[in-house]
DRENPA-3360 file (N, C-alpha, C; in nm, 2 decimals, always signed):
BEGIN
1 = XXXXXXXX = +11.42/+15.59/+4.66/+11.38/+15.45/+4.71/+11.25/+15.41/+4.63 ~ +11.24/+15.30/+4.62/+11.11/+15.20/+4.53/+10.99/+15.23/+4.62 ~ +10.89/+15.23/+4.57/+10.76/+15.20/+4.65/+10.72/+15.09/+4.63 ~ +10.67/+15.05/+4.76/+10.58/+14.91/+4.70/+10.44/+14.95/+4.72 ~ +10.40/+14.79/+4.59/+10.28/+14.85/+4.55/+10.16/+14.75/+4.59 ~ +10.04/+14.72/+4.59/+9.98/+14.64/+4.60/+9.89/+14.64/+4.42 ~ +9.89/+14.52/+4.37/+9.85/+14.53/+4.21/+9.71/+14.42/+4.21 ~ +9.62/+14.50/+4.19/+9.46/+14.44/+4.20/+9.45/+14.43/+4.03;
9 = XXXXXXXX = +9.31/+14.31/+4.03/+9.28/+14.31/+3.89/+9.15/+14.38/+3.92 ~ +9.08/+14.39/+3.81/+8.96/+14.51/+3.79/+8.84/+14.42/+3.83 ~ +8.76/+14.36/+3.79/+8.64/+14.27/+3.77/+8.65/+14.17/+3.89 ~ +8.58/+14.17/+3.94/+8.54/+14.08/+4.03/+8.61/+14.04/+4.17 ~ +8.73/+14.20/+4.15/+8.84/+14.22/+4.24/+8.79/+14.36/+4.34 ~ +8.79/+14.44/+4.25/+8.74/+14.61/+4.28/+8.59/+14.60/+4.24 ~ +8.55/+14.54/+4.17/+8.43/+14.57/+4.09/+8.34/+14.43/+4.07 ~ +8.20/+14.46/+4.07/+8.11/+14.32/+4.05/+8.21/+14.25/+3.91;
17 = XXXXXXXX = +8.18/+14.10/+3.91/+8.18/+14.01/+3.83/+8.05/+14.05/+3.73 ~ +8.07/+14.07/+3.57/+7.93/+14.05/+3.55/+7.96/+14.01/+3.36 ~ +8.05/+13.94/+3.32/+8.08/+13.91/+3.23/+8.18/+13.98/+3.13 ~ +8.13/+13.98/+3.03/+8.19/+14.09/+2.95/+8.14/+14.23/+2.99 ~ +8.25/+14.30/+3.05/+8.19/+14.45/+3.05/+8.17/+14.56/+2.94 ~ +8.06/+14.57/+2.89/+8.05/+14.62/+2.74/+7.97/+14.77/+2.77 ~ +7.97/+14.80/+2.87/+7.87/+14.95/+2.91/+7.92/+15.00/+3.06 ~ +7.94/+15.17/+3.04/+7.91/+15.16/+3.21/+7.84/+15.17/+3.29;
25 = XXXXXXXX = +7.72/+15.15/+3.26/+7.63/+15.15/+3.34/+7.62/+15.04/+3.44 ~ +7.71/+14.91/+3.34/+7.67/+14.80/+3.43/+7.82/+14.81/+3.52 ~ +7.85/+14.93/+3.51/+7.99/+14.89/+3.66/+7.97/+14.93/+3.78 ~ +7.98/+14.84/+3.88/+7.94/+14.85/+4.00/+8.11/+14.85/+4.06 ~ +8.12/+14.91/+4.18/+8.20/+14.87/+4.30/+8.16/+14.81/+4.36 ~ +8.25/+14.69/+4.42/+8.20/+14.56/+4.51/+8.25/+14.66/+4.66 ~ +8.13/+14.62/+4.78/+8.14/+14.68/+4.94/+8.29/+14.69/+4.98 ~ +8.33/+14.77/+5.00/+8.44/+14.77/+5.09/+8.55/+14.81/+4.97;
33 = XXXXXXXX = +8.55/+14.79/+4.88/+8.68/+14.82/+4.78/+8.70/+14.96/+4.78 ~ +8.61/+15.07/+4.83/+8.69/+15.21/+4.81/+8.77/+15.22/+4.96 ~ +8.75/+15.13/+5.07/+8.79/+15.16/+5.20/+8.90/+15.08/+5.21 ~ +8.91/+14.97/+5.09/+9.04/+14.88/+5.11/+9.14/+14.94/+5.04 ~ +9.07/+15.06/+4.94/+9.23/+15.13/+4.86/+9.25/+15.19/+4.94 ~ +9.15/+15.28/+5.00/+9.21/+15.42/+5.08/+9.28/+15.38/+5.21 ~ +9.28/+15.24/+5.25/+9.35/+15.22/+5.36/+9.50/+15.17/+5.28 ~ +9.52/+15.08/+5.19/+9.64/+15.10/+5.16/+9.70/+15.23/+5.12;
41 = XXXXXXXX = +9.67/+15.31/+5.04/+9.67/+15.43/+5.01/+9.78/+15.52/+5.16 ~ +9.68/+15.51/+5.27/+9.70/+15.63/+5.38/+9.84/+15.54/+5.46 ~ +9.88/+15.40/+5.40/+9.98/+15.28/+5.47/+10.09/+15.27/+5.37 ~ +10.09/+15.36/+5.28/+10.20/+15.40/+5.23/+10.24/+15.29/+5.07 ~ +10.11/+15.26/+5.04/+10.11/+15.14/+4.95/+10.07/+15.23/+4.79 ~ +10.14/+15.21/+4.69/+10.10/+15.24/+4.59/+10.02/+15.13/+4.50 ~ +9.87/+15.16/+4.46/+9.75/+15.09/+4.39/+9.75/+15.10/+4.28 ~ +9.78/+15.01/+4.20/+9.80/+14.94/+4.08/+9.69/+14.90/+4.00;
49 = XXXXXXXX = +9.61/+14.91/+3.92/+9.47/+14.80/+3.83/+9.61/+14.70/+3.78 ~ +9.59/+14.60/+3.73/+9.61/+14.53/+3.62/+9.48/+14.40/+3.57 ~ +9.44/+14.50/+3.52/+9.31/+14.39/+3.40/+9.32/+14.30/+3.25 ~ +9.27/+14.21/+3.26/+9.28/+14.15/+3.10/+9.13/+14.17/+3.05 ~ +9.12/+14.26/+2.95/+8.98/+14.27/+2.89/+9.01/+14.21/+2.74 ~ +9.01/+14.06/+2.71/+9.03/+14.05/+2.62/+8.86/+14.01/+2.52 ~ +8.77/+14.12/+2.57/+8.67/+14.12/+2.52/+8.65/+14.26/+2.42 ~ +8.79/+14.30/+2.39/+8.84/+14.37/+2.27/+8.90/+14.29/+2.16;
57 = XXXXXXXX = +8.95/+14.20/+2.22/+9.05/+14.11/+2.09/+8.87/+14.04/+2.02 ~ +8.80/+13.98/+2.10/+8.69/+13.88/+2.06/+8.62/+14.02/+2.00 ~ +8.62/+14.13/+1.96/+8.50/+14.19/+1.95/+8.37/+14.23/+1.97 ~ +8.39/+14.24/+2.12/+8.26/+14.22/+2.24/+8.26/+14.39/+2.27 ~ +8.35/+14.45/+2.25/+8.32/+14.61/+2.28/+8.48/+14.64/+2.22 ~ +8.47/+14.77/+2.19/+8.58/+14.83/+2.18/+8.70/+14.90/+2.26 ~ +8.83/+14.91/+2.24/+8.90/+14.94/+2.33/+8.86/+15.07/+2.42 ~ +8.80/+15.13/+2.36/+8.75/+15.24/+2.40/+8.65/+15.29/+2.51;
65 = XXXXXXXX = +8.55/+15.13/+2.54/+8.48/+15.11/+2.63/+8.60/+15.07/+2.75 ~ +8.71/+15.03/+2.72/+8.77/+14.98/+2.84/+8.83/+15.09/+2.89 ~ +8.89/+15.20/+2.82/+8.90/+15.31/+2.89/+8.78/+15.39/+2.95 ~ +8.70/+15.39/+2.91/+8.59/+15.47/+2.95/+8.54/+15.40/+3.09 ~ +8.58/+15.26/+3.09/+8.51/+15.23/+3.24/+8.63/+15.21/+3.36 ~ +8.74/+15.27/+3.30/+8.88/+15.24/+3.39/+8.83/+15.39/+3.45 ~ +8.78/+15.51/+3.37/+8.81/+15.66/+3.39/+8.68/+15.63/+3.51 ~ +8.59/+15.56/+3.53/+8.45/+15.57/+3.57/+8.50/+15.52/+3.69;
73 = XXXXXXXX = +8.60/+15.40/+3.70/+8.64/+15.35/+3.81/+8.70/+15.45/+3.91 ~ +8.78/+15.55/+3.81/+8.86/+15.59/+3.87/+8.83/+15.71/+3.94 ~ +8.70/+15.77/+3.92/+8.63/+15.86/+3.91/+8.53/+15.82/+4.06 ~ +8.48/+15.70/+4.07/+8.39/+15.68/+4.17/+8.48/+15.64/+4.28 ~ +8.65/+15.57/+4.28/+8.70/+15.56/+4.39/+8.74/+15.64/+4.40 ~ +8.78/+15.78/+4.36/+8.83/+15.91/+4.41/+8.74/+15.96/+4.47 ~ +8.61/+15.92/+4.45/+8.46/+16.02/+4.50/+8.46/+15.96/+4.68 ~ +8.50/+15.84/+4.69/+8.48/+15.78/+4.83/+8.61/+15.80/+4.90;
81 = XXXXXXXX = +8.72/+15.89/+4.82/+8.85/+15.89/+4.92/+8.95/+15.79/+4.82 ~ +8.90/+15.71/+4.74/+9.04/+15.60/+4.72/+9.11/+15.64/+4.60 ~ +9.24/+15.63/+4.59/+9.34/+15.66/+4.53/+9.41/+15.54/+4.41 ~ +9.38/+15.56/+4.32/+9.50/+15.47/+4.20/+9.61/+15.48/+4.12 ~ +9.71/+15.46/+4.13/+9.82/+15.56/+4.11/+9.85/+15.49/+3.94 ~ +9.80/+15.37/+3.95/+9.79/+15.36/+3.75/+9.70/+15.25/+3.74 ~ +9.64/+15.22/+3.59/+9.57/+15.15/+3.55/+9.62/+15.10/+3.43 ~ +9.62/+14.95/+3.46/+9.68/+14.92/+3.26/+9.61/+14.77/+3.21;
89 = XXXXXXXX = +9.60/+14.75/+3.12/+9.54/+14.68/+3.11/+9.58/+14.61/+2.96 ~ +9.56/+14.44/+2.94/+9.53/+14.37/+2.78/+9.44/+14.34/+2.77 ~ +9.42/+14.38/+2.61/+9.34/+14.40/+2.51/+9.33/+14.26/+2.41 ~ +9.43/+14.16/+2.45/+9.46/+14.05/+2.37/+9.43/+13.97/+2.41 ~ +9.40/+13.85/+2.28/+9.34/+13.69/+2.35/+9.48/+13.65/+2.27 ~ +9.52/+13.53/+2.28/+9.66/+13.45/+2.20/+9.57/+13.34/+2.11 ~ +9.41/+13.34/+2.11/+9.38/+13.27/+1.97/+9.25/+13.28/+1.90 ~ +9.17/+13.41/+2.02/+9.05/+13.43/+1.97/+9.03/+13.58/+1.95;
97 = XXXXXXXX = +8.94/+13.64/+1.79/+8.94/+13.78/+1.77/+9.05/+13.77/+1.65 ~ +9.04/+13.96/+1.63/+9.07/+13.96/+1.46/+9.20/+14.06/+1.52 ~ +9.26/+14.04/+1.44/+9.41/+14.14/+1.41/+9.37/+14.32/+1.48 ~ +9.43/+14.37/+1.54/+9.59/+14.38/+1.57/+9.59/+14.30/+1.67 ~ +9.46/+14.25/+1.78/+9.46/+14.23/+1.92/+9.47/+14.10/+1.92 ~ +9.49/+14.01/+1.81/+9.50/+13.84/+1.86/+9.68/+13.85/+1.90 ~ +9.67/+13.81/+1.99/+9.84/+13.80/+2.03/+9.87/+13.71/+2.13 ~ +9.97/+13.62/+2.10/+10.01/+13.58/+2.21/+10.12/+13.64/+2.28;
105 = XXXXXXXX = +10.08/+13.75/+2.34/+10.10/+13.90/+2.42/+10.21/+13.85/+2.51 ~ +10.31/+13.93/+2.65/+10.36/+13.92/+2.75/+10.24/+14.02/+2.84 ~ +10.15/+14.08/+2.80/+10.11/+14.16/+2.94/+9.94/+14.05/+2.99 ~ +9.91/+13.98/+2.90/+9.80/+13.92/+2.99/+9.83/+13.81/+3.09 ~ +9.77/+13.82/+3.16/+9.81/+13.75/+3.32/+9.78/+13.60/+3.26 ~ +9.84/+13.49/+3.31/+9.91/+13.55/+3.41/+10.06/+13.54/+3.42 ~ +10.08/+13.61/+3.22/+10.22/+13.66/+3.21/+10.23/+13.81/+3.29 ~ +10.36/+13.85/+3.32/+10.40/+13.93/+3.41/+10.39/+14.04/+3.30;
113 = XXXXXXXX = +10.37/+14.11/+3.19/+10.42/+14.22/+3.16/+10.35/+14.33/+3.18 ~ +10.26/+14.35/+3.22/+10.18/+14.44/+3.29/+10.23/+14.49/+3.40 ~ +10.28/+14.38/+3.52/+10.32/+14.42/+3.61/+10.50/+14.46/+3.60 ~ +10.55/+14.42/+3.52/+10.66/+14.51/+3.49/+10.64/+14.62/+3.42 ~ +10.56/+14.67/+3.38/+10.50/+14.76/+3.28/+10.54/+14.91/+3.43 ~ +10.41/+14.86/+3.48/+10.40/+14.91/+3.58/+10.45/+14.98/+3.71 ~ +10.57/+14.87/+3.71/+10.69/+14.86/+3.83/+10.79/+14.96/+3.79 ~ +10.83/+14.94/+3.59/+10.92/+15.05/+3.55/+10.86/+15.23/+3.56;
121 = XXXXXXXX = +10.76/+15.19/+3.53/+10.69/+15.37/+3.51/+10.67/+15.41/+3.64 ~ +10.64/+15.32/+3.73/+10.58/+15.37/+3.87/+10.70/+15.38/+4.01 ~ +10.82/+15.31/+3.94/+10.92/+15.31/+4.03/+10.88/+15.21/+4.17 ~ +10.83/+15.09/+4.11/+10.78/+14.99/+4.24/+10.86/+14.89/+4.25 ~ +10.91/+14.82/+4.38/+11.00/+14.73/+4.38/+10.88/+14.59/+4.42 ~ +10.94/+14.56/+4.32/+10.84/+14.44/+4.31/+10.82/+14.34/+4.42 ~ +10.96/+14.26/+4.44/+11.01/+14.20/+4.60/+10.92/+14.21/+4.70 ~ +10.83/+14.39/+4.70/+10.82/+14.42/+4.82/+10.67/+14.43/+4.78;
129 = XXXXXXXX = +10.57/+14.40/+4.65/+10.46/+14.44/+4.62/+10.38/+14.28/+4.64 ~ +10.26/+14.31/+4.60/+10.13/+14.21/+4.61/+10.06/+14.19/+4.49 ~ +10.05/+14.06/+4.41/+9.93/+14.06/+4.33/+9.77/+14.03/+4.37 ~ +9.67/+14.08/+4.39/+9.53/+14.01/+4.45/+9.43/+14.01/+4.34 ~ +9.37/+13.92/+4.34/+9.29/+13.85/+4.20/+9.15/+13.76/+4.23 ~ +9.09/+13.78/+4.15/+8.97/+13.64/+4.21/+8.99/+13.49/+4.13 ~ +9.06/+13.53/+4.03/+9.11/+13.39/+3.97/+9.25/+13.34/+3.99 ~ +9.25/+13.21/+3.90/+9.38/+13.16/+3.90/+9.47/+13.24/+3.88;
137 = XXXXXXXX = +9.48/+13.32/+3.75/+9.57/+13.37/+3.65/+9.67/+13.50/+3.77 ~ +9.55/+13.53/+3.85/+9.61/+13.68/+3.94/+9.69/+13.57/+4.03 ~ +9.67/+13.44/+4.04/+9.78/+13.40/+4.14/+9.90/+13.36/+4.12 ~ +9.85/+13.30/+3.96/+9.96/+13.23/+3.86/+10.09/+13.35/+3.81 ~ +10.04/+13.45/+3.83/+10.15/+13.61/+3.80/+10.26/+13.61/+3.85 ~ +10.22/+13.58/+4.00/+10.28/+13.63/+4.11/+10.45/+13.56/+4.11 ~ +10.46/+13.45/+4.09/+10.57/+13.44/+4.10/+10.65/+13.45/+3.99 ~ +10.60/+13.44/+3.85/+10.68/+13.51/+3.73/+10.71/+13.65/+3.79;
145 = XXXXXXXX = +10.64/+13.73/+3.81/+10.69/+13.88/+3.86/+10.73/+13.91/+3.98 ~ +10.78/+13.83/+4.10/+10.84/+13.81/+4.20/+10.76/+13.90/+4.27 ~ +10.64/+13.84/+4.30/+10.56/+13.94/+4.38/+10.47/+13.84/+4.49 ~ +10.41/+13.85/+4.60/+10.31/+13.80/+4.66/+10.18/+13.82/+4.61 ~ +10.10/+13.70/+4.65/+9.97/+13.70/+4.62/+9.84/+13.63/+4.68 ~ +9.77/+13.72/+4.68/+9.59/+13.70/+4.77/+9.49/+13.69/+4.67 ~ +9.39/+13.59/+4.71/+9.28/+13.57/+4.63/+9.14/+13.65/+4.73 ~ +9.08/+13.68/+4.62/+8.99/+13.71/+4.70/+8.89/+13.61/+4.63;
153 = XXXXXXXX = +8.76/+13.59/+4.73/+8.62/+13.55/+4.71/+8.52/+13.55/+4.68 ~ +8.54/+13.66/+4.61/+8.46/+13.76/+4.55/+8.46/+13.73/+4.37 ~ +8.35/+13.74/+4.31/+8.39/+13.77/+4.18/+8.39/+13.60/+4.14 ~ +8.50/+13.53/+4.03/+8.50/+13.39/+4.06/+8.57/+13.35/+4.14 ~ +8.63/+13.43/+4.26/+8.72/+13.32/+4.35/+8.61/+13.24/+4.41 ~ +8.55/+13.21/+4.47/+8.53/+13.14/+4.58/+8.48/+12.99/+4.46 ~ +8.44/+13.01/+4.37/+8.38/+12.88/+4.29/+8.56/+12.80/+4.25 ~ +8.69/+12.90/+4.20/+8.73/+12.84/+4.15/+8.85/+12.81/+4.23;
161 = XXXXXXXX = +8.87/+12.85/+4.37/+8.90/+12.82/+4.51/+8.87/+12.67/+4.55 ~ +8.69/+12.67/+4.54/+8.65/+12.54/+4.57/+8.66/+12.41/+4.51 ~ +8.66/+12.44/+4.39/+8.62/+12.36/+4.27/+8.81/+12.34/+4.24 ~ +8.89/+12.44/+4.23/+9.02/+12.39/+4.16/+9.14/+12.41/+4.26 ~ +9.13/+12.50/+4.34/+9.26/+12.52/+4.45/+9.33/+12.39/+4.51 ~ +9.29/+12.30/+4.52/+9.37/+12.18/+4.59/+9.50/+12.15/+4.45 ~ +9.44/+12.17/+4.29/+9.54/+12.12/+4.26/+9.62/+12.26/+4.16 ~ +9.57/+12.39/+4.21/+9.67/+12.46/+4.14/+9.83/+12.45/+4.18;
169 = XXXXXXXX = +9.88/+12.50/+4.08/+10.08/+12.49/+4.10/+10.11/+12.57/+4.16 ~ +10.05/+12.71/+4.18/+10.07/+12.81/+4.25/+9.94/+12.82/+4.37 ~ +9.99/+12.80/+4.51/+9.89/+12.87/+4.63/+9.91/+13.03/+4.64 ~ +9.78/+13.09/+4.62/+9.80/+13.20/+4.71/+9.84/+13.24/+4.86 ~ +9.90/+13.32/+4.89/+9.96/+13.31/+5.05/+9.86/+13.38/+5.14 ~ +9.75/+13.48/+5.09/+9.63/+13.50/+5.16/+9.52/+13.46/+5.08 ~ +9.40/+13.41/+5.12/+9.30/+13.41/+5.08/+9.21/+13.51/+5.17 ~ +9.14/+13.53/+5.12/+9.01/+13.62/+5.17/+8.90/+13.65/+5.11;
177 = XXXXXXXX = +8.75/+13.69/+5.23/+8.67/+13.69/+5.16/+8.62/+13.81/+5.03 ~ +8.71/+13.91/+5.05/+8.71/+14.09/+4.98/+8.78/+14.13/+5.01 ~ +8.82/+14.22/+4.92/+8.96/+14.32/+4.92/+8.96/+14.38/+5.05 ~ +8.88/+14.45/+5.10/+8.86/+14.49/+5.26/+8.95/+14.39/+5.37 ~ +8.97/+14.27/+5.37/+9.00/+14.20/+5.46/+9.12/+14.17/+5.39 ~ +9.14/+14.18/+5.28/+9.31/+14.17/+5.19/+9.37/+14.25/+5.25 ~ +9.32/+14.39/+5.23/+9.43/+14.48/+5.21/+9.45/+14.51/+5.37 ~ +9.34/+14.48/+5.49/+9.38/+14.48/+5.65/+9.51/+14.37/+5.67;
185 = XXXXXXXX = +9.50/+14.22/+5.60/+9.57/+14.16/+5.67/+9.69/+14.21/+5.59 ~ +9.75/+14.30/+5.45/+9.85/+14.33/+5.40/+9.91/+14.45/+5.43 ~ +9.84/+14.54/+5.49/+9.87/+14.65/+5.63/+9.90/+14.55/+5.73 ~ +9.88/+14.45/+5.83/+9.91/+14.42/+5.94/+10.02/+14.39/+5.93 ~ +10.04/+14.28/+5.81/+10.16/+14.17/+5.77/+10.27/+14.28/+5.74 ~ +10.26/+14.44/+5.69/+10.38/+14.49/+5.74/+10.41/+14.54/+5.83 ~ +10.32/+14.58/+5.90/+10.33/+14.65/+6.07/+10.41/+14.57/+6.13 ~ +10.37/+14.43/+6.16/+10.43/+14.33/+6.21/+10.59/+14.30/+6.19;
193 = XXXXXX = +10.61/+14.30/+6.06/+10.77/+14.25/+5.95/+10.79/+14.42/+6.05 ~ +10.78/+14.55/+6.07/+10.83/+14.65/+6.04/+10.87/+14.67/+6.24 ~ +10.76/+14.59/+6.30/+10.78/+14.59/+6.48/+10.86/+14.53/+6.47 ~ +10.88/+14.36/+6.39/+10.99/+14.29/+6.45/+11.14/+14.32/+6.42 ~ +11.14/+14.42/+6.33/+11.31/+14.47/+6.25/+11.38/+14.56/+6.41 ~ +11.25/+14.58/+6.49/+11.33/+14.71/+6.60/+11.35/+14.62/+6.72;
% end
């Protein structure tokens, strides 16, 4: 049987907003993100990264800084209990930066191939999974990849919430102020679907 998964982006989702992330020193966890995986985590949800760092394509750090701060992520939410069952991430811009990484790619959001990437290796039925993001692009995913999706507040949601949400094409179906209050109302929302089946 498929698991479903819940599929976060990295920056300003799990982790402070703070530009190009070019060091790890500057990676922070935003409040509550190790208590929002480990409660999906213990609710039977499999936790997904999907990030676009295409500040490898522009030449702002090397691909190598982006693993190194995925291992650190992964490293500090296992230190508080929280669990990631993969991390993937694009390296590509589709018009800025030097060869191999200029591409106009399928895995940067908010084309879906990441999260099929993900769905095949991890055995996740997508139907039954969540995209959550602070921007457009994590909301714009969601329905190319047949998946639901939450914005959080955090990070640039709440500016680009304010400033552009009336006329995006795609609504997110939760909004919230942090992953903490995502991932409660995406535990409830299946307790609920799972009371009313009996």
């Amino acid at each position: 049987m498929k698991s479903r998964a819940v599929f976060l982006d990295r920056d300003g989702t799990i982790s402070e907003e703070v530009g190009y992330l070019d060091d790890p020193s500057r990676f922070r966890l935003l409040p509550g993100s190790p208590a929002a995986i480990q409660l999906l985590n213990e609710n039977g949800w499999k936790v997904v990264v999907v990030t676009n760092q295409s500040g490898v394509a522009r030449g702002f750090f090397a691909e190598e800084m982006v693993v190194q701060v995925n291992e650190l992520m992964r490293s500090k939410l296992a230190a508080a209990g929280a669990r990631l069952d993969g991390v993937y991430y694009c390296p590509h811009h589709p018009t800025s930066g030097a060869a191999p990484y200029v591409s106009d790619c399928d895995c940067r959001k908010p084309k879906p191939g990441l999260l099929f990437q993900a769905a095949q290796e991890l055995d996740i039925d997508l139907s039954a999974s969540w995209m959550v993001g602070d921007r457009y692009g994590d909301v714009a995913v969601a329905p190319a990849a047949g998946v639901r999706s939450a914005l959080v507040l955090t990070g640039y949601g709440r500016d680009e919430w304010e400033a552009l949400g009336r006329v995006w094409k795609h609504e997110p179906e939760l909004v919230a102020e942090d992953l903490l209050e995502v991932a409660r109302k995406i535990v409830g929302k299946k307790a609920k679907q799972e009371f009313n089946r009996r």
